[in-house]
C-alpha positions in Angstrom: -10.4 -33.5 -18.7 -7.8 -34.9 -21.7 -5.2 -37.3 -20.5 -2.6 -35.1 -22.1 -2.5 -31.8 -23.4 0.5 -31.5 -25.9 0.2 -27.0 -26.8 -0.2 -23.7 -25.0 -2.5 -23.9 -27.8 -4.6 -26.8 -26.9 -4.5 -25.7 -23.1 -5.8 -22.4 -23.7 -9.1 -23.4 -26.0 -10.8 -23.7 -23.1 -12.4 -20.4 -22.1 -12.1 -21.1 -18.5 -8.3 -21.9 -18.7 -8.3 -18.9 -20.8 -10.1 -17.2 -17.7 -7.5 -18.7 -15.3 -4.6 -16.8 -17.1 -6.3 -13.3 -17.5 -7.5 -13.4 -13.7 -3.8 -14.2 -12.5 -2.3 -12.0 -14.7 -4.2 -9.0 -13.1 -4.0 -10.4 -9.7 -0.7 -12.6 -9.4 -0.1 -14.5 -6.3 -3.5 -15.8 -5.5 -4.4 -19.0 -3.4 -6.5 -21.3 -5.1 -9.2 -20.5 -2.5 -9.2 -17.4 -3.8 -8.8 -17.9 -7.1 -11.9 -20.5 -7.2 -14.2 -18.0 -5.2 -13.0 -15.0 -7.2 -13.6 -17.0 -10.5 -17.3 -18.7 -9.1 -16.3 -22.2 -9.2 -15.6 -24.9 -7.3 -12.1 -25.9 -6.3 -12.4 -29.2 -7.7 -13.2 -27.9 -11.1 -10.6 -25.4 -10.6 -7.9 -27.8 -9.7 -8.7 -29.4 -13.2 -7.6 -27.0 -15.3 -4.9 -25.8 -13.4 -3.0 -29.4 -13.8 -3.6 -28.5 -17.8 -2.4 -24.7 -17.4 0.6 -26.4 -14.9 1.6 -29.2 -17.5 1.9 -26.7 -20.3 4.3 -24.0 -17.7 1.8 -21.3 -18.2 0.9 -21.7 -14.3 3.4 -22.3 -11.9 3.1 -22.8 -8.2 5.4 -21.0 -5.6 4.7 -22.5 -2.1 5.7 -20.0 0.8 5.7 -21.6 3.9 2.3 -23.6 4.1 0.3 -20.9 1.6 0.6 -22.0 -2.0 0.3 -19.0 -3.9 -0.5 -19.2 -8.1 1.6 -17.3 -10.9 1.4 -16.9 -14.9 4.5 -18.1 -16.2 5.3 -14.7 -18.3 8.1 -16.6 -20.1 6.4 -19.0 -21.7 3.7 -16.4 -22.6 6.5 -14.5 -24.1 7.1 -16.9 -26.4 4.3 -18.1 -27.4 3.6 -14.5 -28.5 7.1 -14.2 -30.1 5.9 -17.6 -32.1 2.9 -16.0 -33.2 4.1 -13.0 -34.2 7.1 -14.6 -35.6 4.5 -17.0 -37.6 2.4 -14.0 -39.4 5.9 -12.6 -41.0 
C-alpha cells in the first residue's frame, strides 16, 4: 500500500478500491464484516484500501453506538464528476 495517496484519481486505479465504491454505493451502510465477506476478501486487505478510499473522503465512517457502519462520500463524487465533465468542455 503507498504511503500517501494525493487524488481521487490515484485512489481509485485500483480496481478493488474501485470495487469498494460500487459495492457501497448499491448497498450503503455496511460493516466492514460485511463488506469483506460480501466482496471475498479478507478484512486485513480490506482495511488497506479503505484507509486510501478514507484519506481521499470518498469513504467515510459513521459509528452508531459500537457498530461502525461504511458510506460513499456522494460529495466528493459529485465533484470529481463535475471536474471531469467540466475538464472535457
Amino acid at each position: 500500500m503507498p504511503d500517501k495517496v494525493l487524488t481521487l484519481r490515484e485512489a481509485l486505479e485500483h480496481p478493488l478500491r474501485r470495487r469498494i465504491v460500487a459495492h457501497l454505493l448499491e448497498k450503503p451502510g455496511l460493516s466492514v464484516r460485511q463488506l469483506a465477506r460480501e466482496l471475498g476478501i479478507s478484512i486485513g486487505s480490506l482495511t488497506g484500501h479503505l484507509v486510501i478510499l478514507e484519506r481521499v473522503g470518498l469513504v467515510v465512517e459513521v459509528r452508531h453506538s459500537r457498530k461502525l457502519q461504511l458510506y460513499v462520500n456522494s460529495e466528493v463524487l459529485a465533484n470529481k464528476a463535475l471536474d471531469h465533465s467540466q475538464a472535457r468542455k
